[in-house]
PDB file of N, H, CA, C and O in Angstrom:
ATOM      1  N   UNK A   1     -11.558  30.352  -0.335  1.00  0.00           N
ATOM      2  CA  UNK A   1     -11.306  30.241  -1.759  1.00  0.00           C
ATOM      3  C   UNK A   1     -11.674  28.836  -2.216  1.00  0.00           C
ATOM      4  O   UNK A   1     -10.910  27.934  -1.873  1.00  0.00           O
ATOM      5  N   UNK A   2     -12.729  28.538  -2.935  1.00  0.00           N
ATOM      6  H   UNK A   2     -13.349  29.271  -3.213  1.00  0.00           H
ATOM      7  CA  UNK A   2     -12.944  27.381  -3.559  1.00  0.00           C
ATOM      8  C   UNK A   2     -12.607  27.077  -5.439  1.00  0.00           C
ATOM      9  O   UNK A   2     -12.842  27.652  -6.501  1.00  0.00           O
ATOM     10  N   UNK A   3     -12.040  26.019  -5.042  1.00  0.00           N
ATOM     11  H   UNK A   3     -11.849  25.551  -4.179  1.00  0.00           H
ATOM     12  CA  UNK A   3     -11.199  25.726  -6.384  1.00  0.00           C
ATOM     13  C   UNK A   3     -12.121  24.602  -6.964  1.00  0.00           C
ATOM     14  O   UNK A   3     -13.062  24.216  -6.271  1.00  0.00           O
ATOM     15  N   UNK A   4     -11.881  24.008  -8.308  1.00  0.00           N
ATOM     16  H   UNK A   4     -11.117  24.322  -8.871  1.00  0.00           H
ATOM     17  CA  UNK A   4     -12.522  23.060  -9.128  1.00  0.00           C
ATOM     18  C   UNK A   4     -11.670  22.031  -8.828  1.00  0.00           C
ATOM     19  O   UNK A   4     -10.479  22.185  -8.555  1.00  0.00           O
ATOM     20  N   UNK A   5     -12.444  20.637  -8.888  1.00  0.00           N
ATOM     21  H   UNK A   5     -13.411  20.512  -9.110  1.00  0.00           H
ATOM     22  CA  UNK A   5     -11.554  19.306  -8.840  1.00  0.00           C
ATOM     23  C   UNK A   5     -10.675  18.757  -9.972  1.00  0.00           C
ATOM     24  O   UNK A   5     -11.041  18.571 -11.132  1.00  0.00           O
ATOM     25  N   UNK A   6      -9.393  18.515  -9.429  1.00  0.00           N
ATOM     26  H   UNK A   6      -9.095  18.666  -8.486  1.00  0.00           H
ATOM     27  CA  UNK A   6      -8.801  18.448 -10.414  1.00  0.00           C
ATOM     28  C   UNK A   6      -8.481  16.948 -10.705  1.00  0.00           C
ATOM     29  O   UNK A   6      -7.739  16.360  -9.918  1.00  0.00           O
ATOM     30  N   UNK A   7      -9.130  16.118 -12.072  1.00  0.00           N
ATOM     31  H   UNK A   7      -9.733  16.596 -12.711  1.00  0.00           H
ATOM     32  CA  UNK A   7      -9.051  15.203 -12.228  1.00  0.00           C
ATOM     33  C   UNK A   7      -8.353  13.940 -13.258  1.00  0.00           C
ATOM     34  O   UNK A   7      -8.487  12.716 -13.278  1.00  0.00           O
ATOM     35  N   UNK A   8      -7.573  14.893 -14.060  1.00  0.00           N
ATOM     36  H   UNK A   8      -7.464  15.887 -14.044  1.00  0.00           H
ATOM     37  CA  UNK A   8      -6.465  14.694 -14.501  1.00  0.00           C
ATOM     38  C   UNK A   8      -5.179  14.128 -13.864  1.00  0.00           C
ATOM     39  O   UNK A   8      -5.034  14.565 -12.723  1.00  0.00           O
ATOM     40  N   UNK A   9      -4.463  13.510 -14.153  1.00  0.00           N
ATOM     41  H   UNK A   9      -4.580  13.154 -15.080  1.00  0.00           H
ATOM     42  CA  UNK A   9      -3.642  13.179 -12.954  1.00  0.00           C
ATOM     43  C   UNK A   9      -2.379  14.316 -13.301  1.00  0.00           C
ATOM     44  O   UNK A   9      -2.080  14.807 -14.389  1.00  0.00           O
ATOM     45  N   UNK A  10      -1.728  14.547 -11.865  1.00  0.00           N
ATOM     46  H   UNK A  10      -1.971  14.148 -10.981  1.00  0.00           H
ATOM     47  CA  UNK A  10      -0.859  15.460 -11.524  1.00  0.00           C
ATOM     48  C   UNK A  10       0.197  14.504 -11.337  1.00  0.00           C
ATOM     49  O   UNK A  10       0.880  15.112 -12.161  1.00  0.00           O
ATOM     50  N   UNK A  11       0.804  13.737 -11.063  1.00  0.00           N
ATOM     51  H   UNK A  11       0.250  13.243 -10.393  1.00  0.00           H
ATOM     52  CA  UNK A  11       1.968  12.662 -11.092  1.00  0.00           C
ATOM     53  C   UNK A  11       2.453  12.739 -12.047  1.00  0.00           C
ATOM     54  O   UNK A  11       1.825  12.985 -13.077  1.00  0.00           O
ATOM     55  N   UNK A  12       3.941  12.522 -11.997  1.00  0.00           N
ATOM     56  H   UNK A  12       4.451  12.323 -11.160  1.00  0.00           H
ATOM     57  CA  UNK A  12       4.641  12.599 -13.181  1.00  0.00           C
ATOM     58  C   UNK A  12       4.652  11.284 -13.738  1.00  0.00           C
ATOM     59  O   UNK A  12       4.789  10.997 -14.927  1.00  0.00           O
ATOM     60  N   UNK A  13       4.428  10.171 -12.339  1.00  0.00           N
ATOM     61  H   UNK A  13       4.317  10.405 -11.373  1.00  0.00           H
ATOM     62  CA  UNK A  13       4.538   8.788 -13.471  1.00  0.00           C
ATOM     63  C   UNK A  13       3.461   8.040 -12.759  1.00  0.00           C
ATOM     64  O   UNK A  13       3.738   7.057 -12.072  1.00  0.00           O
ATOM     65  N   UNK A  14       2.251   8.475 -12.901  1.00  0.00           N
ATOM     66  H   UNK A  14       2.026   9.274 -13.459  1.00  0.00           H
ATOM     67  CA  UNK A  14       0.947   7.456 -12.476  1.00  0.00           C
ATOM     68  C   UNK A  14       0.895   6.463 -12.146  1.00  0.00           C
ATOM     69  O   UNK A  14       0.270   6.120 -11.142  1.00  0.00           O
ATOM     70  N   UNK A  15       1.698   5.501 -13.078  1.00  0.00           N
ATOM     71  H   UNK A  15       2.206   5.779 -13.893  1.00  0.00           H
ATOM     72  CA  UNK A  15       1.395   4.144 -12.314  1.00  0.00           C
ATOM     73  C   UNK A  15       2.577   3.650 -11.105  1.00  0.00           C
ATOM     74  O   UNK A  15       2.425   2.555 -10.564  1.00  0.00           O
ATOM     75  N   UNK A  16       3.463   4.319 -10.824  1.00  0.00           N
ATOM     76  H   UNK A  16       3.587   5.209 -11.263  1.00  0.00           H
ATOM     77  CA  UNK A  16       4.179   4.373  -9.733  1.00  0.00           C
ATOM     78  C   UNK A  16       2.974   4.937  -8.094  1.00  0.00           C
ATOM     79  O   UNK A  16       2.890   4.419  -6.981  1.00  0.00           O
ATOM     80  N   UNK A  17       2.345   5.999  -8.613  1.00  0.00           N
ATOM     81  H   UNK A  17       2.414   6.420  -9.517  1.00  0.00           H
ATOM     82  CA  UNK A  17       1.623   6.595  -7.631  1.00  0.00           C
ATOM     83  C   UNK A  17       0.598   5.588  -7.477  1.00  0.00           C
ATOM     84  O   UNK A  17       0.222   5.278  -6.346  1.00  0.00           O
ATOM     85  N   UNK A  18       0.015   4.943  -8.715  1.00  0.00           N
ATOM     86  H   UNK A  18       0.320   5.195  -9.634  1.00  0.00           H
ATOM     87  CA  UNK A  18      -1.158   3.862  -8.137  1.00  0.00           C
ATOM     88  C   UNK A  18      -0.412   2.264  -7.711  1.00  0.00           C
ATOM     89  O   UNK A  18      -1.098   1.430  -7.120  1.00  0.00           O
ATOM     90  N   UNK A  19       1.146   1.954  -8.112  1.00  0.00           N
ATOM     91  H   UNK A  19       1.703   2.631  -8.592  1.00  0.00           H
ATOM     92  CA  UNK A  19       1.683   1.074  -7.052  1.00  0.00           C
ATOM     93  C   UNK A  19       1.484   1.392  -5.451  1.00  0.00           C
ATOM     94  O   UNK A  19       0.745   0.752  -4.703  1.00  0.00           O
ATOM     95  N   UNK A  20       2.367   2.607  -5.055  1.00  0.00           N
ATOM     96  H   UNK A  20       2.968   3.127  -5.663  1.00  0.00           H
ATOM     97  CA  UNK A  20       2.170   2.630  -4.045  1.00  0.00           C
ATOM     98  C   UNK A  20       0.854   2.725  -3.148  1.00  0.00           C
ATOM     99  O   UNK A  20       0.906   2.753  -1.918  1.00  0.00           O
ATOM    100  N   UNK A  21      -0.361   2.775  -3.901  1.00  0.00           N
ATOM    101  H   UNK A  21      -0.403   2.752  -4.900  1.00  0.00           H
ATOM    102  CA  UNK A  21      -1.551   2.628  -3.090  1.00  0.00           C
ATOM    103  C   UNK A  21      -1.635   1.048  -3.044  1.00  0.00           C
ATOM    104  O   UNK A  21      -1.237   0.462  -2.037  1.00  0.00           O
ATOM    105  N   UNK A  22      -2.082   0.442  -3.983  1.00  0.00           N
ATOM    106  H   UNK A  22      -2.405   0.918  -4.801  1.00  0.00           H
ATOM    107  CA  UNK A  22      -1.635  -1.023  -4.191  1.00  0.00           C
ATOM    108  C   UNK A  22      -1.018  -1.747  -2.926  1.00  0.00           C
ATOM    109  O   UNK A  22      -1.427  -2.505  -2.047  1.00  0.00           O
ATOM    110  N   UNK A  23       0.136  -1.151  -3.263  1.00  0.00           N
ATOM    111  H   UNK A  23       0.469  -0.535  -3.978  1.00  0.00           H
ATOM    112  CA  UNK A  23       1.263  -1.827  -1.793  1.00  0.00           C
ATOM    113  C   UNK A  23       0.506  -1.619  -0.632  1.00  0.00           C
ATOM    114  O   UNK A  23       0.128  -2.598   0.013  1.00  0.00           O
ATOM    115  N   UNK A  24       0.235  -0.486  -0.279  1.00  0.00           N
ATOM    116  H   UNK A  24       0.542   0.309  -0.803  1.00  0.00           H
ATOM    117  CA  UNK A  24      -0.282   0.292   1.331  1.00  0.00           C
ATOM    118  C   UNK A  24      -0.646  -1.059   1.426  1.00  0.00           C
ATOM    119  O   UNK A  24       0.100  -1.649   2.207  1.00  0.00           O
ATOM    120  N   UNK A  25      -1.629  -1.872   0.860  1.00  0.00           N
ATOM    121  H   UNK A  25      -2.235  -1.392   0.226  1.00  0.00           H
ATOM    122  CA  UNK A  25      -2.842  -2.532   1.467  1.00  0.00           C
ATOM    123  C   UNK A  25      -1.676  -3.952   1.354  1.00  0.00           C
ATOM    124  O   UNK A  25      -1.746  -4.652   2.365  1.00  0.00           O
ATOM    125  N   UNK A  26      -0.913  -4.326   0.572  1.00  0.00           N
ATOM    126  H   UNK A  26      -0.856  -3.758  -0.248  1.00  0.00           H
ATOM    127  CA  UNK A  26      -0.736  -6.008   0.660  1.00  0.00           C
ATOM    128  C   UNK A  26      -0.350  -6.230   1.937  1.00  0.00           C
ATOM    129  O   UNK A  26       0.376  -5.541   2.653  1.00  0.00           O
ATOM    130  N   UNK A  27      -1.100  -7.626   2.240  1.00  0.00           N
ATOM    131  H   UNK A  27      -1.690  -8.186   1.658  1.00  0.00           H
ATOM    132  CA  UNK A  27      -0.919  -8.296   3.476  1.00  0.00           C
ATOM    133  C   UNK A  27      -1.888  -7.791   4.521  1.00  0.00           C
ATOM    134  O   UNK A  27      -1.882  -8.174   5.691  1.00  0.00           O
ATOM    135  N   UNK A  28      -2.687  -6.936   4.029  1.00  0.00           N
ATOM    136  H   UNK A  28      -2.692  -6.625   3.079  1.00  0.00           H
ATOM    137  CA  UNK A  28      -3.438  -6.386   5.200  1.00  0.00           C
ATOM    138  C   UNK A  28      -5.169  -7.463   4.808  1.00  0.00           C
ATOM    139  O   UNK A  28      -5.549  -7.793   3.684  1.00  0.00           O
ATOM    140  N   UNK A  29      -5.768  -7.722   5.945  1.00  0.00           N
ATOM    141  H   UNK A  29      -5.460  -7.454   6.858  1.00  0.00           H
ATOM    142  CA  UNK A  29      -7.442  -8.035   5.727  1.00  0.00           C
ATOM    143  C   UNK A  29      -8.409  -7.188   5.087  1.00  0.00           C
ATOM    144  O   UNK A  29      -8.178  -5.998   4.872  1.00  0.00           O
ATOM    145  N   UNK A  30      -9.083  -7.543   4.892  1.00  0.00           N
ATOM    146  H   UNK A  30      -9.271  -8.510   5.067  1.00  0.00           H
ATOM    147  CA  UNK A  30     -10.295  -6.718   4.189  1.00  0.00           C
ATOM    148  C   UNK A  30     -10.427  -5.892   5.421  1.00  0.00           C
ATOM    149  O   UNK A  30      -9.760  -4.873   5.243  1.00  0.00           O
ATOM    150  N   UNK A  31     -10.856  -5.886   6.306  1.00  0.00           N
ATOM    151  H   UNK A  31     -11.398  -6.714   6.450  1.00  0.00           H
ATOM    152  CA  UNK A  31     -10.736  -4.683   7.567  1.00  0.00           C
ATOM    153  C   UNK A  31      -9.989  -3.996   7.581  1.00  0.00           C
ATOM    154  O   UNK A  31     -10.258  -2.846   7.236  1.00  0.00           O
ATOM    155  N   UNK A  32      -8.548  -4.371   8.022  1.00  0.00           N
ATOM    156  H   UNK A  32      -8.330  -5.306   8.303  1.00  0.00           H
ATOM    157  CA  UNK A  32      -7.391  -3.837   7.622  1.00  0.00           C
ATOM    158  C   UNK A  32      -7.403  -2.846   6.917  1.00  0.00           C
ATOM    159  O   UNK A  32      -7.336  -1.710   7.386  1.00  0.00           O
ATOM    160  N   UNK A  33      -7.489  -3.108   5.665  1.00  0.00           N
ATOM    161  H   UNK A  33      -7.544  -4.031   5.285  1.00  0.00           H
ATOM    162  CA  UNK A  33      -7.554  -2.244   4.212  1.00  0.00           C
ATOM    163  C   UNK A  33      -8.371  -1.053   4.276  1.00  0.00           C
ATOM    164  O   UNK A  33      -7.946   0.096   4.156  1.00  0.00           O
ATOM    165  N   UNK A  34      -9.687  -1.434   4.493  1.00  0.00           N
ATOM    166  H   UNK A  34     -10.031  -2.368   4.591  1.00  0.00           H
ATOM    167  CA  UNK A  34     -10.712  -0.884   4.709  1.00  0.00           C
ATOM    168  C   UNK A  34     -10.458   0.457   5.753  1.00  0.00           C
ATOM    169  O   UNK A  34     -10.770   1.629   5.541  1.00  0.00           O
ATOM    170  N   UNK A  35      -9.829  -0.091   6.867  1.00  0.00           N
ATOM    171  H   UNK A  35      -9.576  -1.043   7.038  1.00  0.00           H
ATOM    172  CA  UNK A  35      -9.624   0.959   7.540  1.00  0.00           C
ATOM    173  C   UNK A  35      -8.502   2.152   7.098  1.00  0.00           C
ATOM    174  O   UNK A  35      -8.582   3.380   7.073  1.00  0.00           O
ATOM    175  N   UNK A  36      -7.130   0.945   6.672  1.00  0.00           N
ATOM    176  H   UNK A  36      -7.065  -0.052   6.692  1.00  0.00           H
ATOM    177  CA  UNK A  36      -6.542   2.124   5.926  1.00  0.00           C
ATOM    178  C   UNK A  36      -7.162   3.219   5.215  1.00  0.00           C
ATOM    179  O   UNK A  36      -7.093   4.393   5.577  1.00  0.00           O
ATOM    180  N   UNK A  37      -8.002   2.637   3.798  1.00  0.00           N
ATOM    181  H   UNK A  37      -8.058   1.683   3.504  1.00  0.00           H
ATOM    182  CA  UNK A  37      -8.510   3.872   2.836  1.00  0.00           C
ATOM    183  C   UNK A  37      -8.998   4.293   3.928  1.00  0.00           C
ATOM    184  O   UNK A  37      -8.523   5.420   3.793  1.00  0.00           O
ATOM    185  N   UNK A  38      -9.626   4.368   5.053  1.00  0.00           N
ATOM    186  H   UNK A  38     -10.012   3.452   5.163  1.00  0.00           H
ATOM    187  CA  UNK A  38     -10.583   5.027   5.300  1.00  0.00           C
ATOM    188  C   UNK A  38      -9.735   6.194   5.770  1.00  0.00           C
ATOM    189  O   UNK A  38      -9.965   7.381   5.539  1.00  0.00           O
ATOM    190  N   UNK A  39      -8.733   5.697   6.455  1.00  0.00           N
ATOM    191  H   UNK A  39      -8.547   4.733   6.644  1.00  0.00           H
ATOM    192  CA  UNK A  39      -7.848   6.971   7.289  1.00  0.00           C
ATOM    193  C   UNK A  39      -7.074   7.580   6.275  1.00  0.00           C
ATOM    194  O   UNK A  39      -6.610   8.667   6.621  1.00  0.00           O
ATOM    195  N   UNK A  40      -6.736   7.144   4.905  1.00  0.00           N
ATOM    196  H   UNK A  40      -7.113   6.262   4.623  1.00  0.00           H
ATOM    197  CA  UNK A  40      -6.404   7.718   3.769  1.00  0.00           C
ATOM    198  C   UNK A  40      -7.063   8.593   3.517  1.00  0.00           C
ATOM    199  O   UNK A  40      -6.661   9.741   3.704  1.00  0.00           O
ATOM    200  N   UNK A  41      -8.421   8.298   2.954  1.00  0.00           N
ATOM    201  H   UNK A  41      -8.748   7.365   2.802  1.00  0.00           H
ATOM    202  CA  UNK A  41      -9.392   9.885   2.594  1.00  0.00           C
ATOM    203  C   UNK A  41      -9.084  10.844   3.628  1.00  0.00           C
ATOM    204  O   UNK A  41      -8.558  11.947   3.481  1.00  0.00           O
ATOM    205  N   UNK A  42      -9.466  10.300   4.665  1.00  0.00           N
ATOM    206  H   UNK A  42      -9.893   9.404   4.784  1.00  0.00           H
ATOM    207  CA  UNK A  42      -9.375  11.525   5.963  1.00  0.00           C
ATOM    208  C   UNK A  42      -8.744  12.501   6.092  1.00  0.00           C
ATOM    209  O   UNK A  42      -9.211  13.594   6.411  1.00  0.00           O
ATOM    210  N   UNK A  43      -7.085  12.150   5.764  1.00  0.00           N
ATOM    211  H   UNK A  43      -6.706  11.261   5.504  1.00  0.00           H
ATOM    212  CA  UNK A  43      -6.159  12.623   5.293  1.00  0.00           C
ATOM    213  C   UNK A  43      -5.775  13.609   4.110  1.00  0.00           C
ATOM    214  O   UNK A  43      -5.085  14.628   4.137  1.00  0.00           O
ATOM    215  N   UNK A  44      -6.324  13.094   3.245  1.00  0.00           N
ATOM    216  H   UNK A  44      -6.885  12.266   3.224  1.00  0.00           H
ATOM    217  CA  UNK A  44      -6.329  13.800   2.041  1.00  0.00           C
ATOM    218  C   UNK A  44      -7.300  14.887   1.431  1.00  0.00           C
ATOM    219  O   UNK A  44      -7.228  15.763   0.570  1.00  0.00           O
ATOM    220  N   UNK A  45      -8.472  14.272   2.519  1.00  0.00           N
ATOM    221  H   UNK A  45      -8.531  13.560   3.219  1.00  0.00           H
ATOM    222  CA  UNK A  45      -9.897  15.466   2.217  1.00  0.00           C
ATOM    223  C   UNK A  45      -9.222  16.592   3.349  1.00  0.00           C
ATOM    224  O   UNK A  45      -9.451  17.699   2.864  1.00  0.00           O
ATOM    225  N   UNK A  46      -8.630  16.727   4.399  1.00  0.00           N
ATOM    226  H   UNK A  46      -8.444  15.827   4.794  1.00  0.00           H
ATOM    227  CA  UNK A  46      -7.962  17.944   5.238  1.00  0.00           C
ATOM    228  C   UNK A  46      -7.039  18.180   4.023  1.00  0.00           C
ATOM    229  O   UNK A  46      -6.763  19.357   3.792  1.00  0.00           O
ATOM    230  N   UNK A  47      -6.497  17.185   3.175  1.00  0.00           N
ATOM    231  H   UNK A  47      -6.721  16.229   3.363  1.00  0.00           H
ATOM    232  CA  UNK A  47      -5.161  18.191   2.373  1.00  0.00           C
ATOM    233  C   UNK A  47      -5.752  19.157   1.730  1.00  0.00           C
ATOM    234  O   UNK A  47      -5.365  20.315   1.573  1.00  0.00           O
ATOM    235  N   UNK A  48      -7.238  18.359   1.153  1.00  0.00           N
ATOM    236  H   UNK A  48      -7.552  17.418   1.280  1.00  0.00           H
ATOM    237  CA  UNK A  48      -7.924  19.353   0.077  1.00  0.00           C
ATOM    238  C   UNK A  48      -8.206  20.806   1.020  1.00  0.00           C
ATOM    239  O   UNK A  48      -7.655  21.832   0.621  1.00  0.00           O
ATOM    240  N   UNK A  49      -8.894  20.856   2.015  1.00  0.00           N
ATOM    241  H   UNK A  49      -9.341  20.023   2.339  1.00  0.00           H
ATOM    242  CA  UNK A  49      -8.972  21.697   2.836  1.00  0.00           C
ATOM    243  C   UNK A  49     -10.315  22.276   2.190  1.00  0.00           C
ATOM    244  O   UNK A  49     -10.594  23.327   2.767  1.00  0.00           O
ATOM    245  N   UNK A  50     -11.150  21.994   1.298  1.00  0.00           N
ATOM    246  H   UNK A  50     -10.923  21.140   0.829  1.00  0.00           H
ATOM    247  CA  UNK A  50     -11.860  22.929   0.686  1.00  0.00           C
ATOM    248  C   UNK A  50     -13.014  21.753   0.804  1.00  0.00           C
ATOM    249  O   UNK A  50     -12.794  20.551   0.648  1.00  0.00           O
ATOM    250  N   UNK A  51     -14.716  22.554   1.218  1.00  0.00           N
ATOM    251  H   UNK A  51     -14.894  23.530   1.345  1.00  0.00           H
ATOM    252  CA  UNK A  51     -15.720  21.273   1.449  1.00  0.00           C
ATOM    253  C   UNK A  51     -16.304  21.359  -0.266  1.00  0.00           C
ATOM    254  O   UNK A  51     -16.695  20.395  -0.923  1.00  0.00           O
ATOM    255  N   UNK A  52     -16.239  22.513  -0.636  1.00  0.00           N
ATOM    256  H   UNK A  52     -15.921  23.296  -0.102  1.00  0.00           H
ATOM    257  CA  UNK A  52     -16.466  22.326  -2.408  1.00  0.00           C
ATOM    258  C   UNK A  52     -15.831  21.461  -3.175  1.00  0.00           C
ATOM    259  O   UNK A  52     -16.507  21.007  -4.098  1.00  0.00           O
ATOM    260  N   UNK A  53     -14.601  21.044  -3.068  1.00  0.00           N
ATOM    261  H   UNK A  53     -14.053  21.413  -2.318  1.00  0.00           H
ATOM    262  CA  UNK A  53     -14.116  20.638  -4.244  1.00  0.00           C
ATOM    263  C   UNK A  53     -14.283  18.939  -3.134  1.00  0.00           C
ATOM    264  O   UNK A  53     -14.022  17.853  -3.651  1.00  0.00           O
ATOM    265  N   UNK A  54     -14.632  19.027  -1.994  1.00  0.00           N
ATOM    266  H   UNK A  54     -14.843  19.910  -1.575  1.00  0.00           H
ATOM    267  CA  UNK A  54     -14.538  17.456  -1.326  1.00  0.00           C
ATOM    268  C   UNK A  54     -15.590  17.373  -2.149  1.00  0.00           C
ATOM    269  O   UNK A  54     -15.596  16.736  -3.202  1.00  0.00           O
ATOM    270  N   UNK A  55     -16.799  18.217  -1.553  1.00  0.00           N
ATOM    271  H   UNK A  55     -16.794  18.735  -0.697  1.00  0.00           H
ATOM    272  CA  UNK A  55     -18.522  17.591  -2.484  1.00  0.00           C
ATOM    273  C   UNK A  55     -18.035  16.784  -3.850  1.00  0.00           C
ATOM    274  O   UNK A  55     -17.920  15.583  -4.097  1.00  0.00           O
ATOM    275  N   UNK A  56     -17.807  17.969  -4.611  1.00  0.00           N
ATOM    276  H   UNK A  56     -17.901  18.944  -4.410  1.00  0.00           H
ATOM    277  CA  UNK A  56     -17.323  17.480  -6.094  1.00  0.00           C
ATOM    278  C   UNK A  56     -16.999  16.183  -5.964  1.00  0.00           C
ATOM    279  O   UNK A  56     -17.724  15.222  -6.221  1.00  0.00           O
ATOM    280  N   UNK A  57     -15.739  16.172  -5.504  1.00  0.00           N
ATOM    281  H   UNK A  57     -15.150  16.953  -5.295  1.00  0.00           H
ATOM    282  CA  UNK A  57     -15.115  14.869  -5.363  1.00  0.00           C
ATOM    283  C   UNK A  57     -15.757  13.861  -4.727  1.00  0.00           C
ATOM    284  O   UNK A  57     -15.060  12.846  -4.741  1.00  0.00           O
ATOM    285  N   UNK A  58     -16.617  13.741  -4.270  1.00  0.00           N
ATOM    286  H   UNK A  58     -17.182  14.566  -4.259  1.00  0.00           H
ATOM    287  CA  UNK A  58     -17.383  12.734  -3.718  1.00  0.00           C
ATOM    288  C   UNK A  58     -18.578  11.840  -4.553  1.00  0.00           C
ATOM    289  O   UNK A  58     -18.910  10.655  -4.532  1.00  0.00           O
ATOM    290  N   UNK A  59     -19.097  13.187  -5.384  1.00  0.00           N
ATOM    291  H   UNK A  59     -18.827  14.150  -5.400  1.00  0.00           H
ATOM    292  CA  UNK A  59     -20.109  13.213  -6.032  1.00  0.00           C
ATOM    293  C   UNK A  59     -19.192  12.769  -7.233  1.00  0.00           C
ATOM    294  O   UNK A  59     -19.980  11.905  -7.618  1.00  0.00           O
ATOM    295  N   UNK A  60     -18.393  12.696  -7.923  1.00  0.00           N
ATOM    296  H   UNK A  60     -17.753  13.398  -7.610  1.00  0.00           H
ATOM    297  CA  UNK A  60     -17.392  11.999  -9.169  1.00  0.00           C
ATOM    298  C   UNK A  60     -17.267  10.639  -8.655  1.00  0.00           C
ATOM    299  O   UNK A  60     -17.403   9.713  -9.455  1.00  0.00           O
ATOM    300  N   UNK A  61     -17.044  10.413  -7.521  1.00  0.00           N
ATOM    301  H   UNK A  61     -16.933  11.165  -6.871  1.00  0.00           H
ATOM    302  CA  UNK A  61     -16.270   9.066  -7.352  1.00  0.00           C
ATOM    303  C   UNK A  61     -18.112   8.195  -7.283  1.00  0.00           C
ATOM    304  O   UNK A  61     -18.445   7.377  -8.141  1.00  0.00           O
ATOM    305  N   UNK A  62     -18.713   8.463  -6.533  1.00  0.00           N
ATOM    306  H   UNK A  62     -18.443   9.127  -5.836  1.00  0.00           H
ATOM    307  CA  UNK A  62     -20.317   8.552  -6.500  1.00  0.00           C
ATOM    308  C   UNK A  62     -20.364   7.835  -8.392  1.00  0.00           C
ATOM    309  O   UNK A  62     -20.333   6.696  -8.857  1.00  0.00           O
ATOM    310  N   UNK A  63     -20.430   8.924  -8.865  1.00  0.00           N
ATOM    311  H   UNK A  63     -20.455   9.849  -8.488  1.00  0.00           H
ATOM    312  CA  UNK A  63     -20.685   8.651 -10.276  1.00  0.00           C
ATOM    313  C   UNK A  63     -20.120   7.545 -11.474  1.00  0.00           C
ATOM    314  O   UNK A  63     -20.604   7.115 -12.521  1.00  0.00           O
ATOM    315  N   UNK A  64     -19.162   7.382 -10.927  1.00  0.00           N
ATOM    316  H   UNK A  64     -18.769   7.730 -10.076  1.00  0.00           H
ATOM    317  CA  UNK A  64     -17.910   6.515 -11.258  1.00  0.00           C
ATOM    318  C   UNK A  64     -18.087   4.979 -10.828  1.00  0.00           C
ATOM    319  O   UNK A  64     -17.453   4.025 -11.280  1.00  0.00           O
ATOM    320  N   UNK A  65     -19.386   4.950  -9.568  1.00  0.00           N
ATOM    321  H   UNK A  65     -19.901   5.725  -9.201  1.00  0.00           H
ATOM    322  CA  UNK A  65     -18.874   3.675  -8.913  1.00  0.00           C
ATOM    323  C   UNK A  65     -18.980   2.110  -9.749  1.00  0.00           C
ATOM    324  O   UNK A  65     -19.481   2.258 -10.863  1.00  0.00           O
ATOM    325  N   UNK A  66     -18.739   1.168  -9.541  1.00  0.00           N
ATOM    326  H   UNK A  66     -18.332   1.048  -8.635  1.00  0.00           H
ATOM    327  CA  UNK A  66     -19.654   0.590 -10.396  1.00  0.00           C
ATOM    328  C   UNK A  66     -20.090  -0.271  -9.902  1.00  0.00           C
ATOM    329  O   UNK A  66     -19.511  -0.918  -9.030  1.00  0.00           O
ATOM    330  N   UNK A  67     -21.718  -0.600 -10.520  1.00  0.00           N
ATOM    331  H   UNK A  67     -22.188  -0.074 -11.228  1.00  0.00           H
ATOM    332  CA  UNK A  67     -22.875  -1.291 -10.019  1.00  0.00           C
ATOM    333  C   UNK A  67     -22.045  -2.988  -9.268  1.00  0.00           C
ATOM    334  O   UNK A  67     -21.044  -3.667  -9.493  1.00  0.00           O
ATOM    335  N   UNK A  68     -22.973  -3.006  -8.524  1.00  0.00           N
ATOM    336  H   UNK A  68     -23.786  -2.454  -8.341  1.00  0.00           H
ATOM    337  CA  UNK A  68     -22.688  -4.336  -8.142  1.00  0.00           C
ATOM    338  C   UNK A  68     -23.499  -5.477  -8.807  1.00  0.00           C
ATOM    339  O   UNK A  68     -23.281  -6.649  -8.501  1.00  0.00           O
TER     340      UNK A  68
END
């Protein structure tokens, strides 16, 4: 069953949910960090469970990035 990405936020209080990403990382190195998100997505693309709505989602954040 493939579902659409949902990109609205689902949190009841957003900027609580984007503290706690925030936090994950203080005190950690740029490696550190780095590795966290990395084992973060990992995590969360199995929650999605679906390789459609990962594409999507890859291809949004892709789109989103911004130039250096």
């Amino acid at each position: 069953m493939s579902e659409t990405l949902t990109t609205a936020s689902r949190f009841p209080d957003p900027d609580r949910a984007f503290r706690l990403l925030i936090e994950a990382r203080r005190g950690l190195s740029a490696e550190e960090a780095a590795a966290l998100d990395a084992r973060l997505v990992l995590l969360l693309a199995n929650h999605i469970g679906d390789e459609a709505v990962l594409a999507e989602a890859i291809r949004a954040a892709r789109e989103t990035q911004t130039p250096r």
